[in-house]
SEMI-506794 format. One record per residue (C-alpha): residue number from 1; z, x, y; residue in one letter. Coordinates in Angstrom, 1 decimal, decimal comma. Layout:
(NUM; (Z; X; Y); 'A');
...
This chain:
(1; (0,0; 0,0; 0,0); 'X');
(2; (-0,9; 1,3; 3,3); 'X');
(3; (1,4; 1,7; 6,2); 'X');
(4; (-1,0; -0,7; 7,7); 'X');
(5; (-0,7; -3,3; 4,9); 'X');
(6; (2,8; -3,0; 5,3); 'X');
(7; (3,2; -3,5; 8,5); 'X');
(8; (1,4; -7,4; 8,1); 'X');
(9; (3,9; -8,3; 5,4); 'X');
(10; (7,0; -7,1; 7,2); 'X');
(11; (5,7; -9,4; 9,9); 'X');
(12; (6,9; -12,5; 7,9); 'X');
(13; (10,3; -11,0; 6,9); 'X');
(14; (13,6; -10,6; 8,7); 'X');
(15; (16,1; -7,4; 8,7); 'X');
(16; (19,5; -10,3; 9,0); 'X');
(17; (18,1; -12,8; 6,1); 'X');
(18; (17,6; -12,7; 2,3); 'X');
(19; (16,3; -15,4; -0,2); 'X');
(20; (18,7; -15,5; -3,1); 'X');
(21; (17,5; -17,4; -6,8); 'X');
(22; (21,3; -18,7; -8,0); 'X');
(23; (22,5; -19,0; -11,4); 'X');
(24; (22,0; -22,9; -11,1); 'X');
(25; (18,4; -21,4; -10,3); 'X');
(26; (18,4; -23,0; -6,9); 'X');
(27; (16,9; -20,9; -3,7); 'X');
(28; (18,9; -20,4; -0,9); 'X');
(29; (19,1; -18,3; 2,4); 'X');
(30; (21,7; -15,9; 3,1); 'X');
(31; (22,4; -14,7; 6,6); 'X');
(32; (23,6; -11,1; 7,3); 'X');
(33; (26,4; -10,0; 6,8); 'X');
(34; (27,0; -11,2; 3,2); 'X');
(35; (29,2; -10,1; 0,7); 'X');
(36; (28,2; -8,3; -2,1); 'X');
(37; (30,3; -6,5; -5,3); 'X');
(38; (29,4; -2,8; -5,5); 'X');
(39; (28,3; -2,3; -9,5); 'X');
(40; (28,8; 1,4; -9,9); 'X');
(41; (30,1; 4,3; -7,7); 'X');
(42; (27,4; 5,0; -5,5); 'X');
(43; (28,5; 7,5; -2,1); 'X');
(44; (31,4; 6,5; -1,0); 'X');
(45; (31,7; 3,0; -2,3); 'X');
(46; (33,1; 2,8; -5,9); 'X');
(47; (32,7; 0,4; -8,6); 'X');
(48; (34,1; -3,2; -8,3); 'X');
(49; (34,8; -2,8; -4,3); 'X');
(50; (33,2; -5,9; -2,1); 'X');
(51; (31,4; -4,7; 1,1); 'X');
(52; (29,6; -6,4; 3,5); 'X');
(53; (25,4; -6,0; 4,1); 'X');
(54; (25,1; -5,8; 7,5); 'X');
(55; (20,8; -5,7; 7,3); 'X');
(56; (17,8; -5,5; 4,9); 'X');
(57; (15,3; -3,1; 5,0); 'X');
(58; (12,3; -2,4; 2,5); 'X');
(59; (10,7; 0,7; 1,5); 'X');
(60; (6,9; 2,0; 1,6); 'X');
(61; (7,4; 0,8; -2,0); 'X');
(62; (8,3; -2,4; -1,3); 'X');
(63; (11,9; -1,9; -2,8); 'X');
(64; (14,8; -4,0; -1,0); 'X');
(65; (17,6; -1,6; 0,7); 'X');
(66; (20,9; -3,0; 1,8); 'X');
(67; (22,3; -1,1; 4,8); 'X');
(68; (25,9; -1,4; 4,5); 'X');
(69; (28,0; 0,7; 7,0); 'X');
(70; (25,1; 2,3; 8,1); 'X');
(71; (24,3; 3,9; 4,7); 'X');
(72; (21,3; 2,9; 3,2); 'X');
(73; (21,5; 1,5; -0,4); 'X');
(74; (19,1; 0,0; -3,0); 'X');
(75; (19,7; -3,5; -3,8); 'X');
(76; (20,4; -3,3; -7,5); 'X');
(77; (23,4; -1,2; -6,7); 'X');
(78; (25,2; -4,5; -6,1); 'X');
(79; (25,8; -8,1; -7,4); 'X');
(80; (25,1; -10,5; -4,6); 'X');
(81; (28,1; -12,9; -4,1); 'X');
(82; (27,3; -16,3; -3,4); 'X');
């Protein structure tokens, strides 16, 4: 994917929202911040901790980041709480 290419599908996307499938497989919209369970020790955070995602980035690979604390993590370091 082009930077380019990019660029046009980051225009419908937002750094303070997420869509979330739930177990009851129902799609909802979570706002940033949102709490999320840190699944194993990754920097400073350490397995089981809850932390707060205070924006959502995406890689040139299209791969979800959660900034948390101004660290930058990949997504499926964490369970999403809802």
């Amino acid at each position: 994917m082009t930077k380019k290419e990019l660029a046009e599908l980051l225009k419908y996307s937002s750094p303070a929202e997420i869509y979330v499938v739930t177990w009851k497989n129902t799609l909802i919209k979570l706002y940033c911040p949102f709490e999320v369970q840190v699944l194993q020790d990754i920097g400073t955070l350490k397995t089981g901790q809850f932390v707060f995602v205070d924006e959502i980035k995406v890689t040139i690979e299209l791969k979800t980041v959660f900034i948390i604390d101004t660290e930058a993590y990949y997504y499926y370091h964490f369970e999403i709480l809802v």
